[in-house]
SETI-205659 format. One record per residue (C-alpha): y, x, z; residue in three letters. Coordinates in steps of 0.05 Angstrom, whole numbers. Each point is the difference from the previous one (the first is absolute). Layout:
% SETI-205659
{north:Y | east:X | up:Z | rest:ALA} $
...
END
This chain:
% SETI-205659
{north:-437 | east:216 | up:112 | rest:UNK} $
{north:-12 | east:65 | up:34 | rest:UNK} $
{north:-46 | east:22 | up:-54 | rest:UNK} $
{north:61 | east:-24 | up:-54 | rest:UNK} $
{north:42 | east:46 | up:28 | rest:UNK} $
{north:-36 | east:65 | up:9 | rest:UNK} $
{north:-25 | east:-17 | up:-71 | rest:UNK} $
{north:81 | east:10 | up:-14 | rest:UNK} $
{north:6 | east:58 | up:47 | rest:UNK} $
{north:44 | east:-38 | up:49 | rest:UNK} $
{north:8 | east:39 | up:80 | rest:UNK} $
{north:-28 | east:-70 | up:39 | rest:UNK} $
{north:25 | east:-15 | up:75 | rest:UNK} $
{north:-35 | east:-65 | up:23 | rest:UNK} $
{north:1 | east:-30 | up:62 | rest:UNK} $
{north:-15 | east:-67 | up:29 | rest:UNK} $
{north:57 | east:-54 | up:-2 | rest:UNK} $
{north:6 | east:-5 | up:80 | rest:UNK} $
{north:10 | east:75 | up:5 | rest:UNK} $
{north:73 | east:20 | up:25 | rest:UNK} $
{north:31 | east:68 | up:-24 | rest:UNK} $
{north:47 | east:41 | up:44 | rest:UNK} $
{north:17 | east:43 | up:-41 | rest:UNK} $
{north:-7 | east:22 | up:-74 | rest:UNK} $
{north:-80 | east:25 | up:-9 | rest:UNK} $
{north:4 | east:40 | up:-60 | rest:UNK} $
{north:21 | east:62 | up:12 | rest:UNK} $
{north:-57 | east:12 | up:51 | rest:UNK} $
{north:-50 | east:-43 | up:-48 | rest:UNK} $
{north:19 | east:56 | up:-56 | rest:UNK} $
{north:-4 | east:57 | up:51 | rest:UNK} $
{north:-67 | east:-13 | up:31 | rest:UNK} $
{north:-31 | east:-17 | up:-71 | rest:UNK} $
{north:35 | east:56 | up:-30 | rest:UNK} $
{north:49 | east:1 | up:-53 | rest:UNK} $
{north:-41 | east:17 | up:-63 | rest:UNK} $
{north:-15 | east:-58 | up:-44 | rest:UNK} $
{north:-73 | east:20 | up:7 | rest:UNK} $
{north:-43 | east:-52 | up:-15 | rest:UNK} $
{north:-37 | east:-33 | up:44 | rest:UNK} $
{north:39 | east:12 | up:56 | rest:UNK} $
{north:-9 | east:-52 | up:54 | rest:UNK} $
{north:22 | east:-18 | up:75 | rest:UNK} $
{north:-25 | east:-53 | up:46 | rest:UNK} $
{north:17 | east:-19 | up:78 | rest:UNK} $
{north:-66 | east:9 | up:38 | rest:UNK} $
{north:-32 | east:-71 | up:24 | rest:UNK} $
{north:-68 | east:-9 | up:35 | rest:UNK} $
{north:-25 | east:-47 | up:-44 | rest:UNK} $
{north:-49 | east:0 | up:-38 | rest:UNK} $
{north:-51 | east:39 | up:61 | rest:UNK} $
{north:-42 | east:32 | up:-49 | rest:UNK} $
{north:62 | east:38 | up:-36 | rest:UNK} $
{north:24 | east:7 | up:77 | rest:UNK} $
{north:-65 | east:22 | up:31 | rest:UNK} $
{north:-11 | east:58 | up:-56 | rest:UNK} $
{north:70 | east:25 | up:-14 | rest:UNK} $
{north:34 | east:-25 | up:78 | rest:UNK} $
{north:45 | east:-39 | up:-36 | rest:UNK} $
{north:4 | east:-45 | up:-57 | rest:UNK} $
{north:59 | east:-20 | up:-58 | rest:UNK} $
{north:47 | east:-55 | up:11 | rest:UNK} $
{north:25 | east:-45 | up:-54 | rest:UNK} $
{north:50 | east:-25 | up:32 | rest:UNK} $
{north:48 | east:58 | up:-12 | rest:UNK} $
{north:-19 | east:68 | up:-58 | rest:UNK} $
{north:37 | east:31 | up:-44 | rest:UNK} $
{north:-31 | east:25 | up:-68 | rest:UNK} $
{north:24 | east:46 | up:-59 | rest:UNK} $
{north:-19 | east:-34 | up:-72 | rest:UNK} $
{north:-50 | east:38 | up:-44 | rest:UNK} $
{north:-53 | east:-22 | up:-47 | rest:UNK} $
{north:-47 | east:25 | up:70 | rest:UNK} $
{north:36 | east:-48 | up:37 | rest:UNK} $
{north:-8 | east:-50 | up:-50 | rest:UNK} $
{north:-73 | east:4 | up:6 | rest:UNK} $
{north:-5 | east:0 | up:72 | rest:UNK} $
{north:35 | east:-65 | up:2 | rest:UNK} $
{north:-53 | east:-26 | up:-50 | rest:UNK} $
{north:-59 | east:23 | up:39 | rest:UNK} $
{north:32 | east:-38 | up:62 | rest:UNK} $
{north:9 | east:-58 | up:-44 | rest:UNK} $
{north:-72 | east:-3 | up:-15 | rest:UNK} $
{north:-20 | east:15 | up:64 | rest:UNK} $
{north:52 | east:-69 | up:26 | rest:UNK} $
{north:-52 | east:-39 | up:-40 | rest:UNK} $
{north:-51 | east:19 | up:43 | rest:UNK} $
{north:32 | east:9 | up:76 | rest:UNK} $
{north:55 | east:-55 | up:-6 | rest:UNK} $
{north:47 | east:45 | up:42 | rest:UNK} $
{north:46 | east:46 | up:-26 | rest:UNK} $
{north:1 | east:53 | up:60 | rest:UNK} $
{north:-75 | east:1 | up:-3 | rest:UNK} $
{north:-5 | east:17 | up:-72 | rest:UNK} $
{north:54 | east:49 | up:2 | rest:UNK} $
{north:-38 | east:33 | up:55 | rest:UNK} $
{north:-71 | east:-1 | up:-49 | rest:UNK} $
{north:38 | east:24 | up:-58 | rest:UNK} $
{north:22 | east:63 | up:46 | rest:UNK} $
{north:-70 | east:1 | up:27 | rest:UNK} $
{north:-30 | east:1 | up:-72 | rest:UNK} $
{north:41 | east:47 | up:-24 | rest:UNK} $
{north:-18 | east:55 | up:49 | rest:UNK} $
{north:51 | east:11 | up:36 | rest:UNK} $
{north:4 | east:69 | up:50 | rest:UNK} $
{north:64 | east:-7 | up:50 | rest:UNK} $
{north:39 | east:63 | up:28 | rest:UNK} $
{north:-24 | east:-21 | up:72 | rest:UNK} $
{north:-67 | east:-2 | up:29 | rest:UNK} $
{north:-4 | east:-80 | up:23 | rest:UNK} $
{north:6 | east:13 | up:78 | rest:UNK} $
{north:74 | east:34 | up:-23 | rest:UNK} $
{north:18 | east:-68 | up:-43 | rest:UNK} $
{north:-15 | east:-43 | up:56 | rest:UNK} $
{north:32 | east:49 | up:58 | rest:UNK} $
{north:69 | east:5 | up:-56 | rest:UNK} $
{north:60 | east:-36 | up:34 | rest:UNK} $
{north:44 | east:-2 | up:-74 | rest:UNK} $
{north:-23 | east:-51 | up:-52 | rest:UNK} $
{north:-12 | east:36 | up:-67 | rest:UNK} $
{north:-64 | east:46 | up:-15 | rest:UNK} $
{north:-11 | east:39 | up:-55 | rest:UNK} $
{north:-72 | east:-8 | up:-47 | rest:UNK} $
{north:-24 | east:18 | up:-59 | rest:UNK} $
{north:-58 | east:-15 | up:-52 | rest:UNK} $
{north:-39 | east:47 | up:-26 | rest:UNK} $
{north:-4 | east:18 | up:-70 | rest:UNK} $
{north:-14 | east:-50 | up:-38 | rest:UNK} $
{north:-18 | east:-37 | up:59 | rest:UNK} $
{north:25 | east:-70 | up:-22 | rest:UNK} $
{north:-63 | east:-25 | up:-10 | rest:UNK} $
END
């Protein structure tokens, strides 16, 4: 589904089905990802799971709640984590290799991502770094 949708550049918000919202997201969901309709453009709470992705980077991507701007990019990146469900039989975990494989650099050093007290984290692959 997620992969259908940034094929048709739709803006995704996901979260799990037992999560309660407070208070309309979006507005801080477009501010923290930024308001372009860059492609590629992606934004994850921080989880612990899986430890390798947590014990290189000091924190790992959650699927239980992200946000995502559509793009052919996107699109792809959703494939690769496709492929990669085949293999792990867990979506987090293959989320978290498809980020791995694709190189990506964050904006903090990992002691600073496990020390932050907010939830979102800014990363980026490098060029041409989906792999």
């Amino acid at each position: 589904v997620f992969r259908w949708l940034s094929a048709w550049n739709f803006t995704v918000i996901h979260s799990d089905v037992d999560a309660i919202w407070l208070k309309d997201p979006v507005g801080e969901l477009l501010e923290h990802m930024g308001r372009s309709k860059e492609q590629g453009r992606m934004l994850f709470s921080r989880d612990i799971f899986p430890g390798d992705q947590f014990k290189a980077w000091g924190a790992a991507m959650c699927t239980g709640f992200m946000a995502f701007r559509g793009g052919h990019q996107t699109a792809m990146f959703w494939r690769r984590v496709m492929m990669l469900f085949v293999r792990f039989g867990d979506d987090q975990r293959s989320l978290n290799r498809a980020l791995w494989n694709a190189n990506l650099t964050w904006s903090l050093t990992s002691r600073e991502l496990k020390d932050r007290t907010d939830h979102w984290v800014c990363g980026r692959t490098q060029p041409g770094g989906m792999r």
